[in-house]
C-alpha angles and dihedrals in degrees: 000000000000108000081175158005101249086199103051104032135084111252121271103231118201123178122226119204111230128223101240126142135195135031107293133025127200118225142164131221128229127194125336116352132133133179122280102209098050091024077222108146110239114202129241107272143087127310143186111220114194139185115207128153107002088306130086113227115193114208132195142110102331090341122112119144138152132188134148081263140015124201111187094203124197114236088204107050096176093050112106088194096079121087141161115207118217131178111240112201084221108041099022120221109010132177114228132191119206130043130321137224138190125177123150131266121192100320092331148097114254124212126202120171106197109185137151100291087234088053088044088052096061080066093044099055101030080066108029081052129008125255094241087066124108112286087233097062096044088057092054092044081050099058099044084046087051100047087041092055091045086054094053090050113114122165087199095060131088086236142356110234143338132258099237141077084272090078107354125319107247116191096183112230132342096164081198085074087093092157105045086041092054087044084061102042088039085058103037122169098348122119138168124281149195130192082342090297110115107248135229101254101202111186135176138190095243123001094190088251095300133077123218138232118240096240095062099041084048110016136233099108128229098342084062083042088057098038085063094028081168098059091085126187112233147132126296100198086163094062089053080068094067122115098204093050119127107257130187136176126221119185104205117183123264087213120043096191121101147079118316105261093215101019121046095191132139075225146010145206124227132187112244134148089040126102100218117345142330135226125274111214129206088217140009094286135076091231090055118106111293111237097184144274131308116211119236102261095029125134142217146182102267110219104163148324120239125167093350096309132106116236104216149154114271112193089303101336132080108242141172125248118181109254101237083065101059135065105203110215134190114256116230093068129081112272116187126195092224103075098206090050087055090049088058098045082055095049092046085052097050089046 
């Protein structure tokens, strides 16, 4: 969908904090920039830019000055030539095109990169993907990462997004990424819509062959899953091709019949309804000595029910576990712990 037309309207800015630490950071300028705050033009070369008592000082040749913030601002904003280098705690020395401002935080420097949101995006793909990747797939990459960053714009707040996997990694400029650079320009200004609202494009690198509804990933339920109807939940076959995905095996048995292999019992107790765990009692009441907890899917030899709790066998003890808490099930059949496993034992065994 166009939000936009890239060639007749004004650029869209958004400003990226920047993972820096400490209280001084040491950068270099590139091309034609000056100081918003004194409009005074600062030369190309290397700075020391420091926070120290609530103010931030830039140093560096004839330059000195000091002010509660500092925004090194391009002249040129469509030039891709001028860049200011700062050093990223995470990503070390990275170019960056747009303005720059510091301003302090605590005790330390703080780092925000505001930049044209096309411009912001050739350090976004190049990251989330790899330059040497179809062009078809940067462009879409390109226009999840687009709509994501438009989402994440509000005037109110101090900045937009940040430069990590938390929101999207952002790398600032590498002007050898031709292709992710061509992926943006080819795209520019559309995003993804629905019902003309601009959507949350969540993406990952793998989703296992299935994506996930976002009330499940995030909980909340169906109300969440109502709140993103277009996050749908279907099938990838394309991500079981990859090579790098997670695999395991599990062996489950054709027959399902036979003795218990840990608990030779006519019937068994397993942990359900419960989060985590439950309580193990020394005796029928919740007041009684606590023994210990029993995990949700465990299991344990049954031996009787008496006021609402079950009377087992705790590691070599008889305790007590509140009956809501315990599904009593025949012996002579397999019982797994993991109660999916078990679900699917139970599936293999219908079919």
């Amino acid at each position: 969908f166009p939000f936009k037309s890239a060639a007749a309207a004004s650029p869209t800015y958004i400003r990226v904090l920047l993972t820096t630490s400490g209280a001084s950071n040491n950068i270099k300028i590139a091309g034609d920039y000056y100081i918003a705050e004194t409009n005074a033009d600062i030369p190309s070369g290397s700075y020391t830019v420091t926070a120290n008592s609530g103010k931030v000082t830039i140093k560096g040749g004839s330059v000195n000055v000091t002010a509660a913030s500092l925004t090194i601002a391009r002249k040129e904003t469509n030039t891709l030539s001028n860049y200011i280098t700062v050093n990223n705690s995470k990503y070390g020395n990275v170019n960056y095109l747009g303005d720059m401002t510091f301003s302090v935080s605590g005790s330390n420097l703080r780092v925000i990169n505001r930049l044209d949101i096309e411009q912001y995006l050739y350090g976004v793909v190049a990251y989330e993907m790899s330059n040497s990747w179809p062009l078809e797939a940067l462009k879409a990459q390109a226009i999840c990462a687009r709509s994501y960053g438009y989402k994440d714009i509000n005037p109110s707040d101090s900045y937009d997004i940040g430069d990590t996997s938390s929101d999207q990694v952002y790398r600032g400029y590498n002007p050898s990424y031709t292709n992710v650079i061509q992926a943006v320009d080819s795209t520019a200004g559309c995003v993804l819509t629905y019902n003309g609202k601009i959507i949350s494009t969540y993406y990952t690198a793998s989703n296992g062959g299935q994506t996930e509804l976002p009330g499940n990933a995030w909980g909340g339920g169906a109300s969440k899953n109502a709140a993103y109807p277009y996050l749908a939940q279907h099938d990838d076959p394309y991500d079981d091709e990859n090579p790098d995905s997670m695999e395991q095996t599990v062996s489950i048995p054709k027959d399902p019949s036979g003795e218990l292999s840990s608990i030779s019992q006519q019937q068994v107790v397993r942990i359900v309804n419960c989060n985590v765990d439950c309580n193990v009692r020394a005796a029928a009441s919740s007041s009684s000595t606590k023994l210990g907890t029993a995990p949700l899917g465990s299991v344990y030899k049954f031996i009787s029910v008496s006021d609402n709790w079950c009377k087992v066998i705790y590691g070599d003890k008889e305790a007590y576990i509140y009956a809501d808490y315990c599904e009593i099930l025949n012996g002579g059949v397999y019982v797994y712990e993991n109660i999916v496993i078990d679900a699917i034992q139970k599936l293999a065994a219908e079919k």
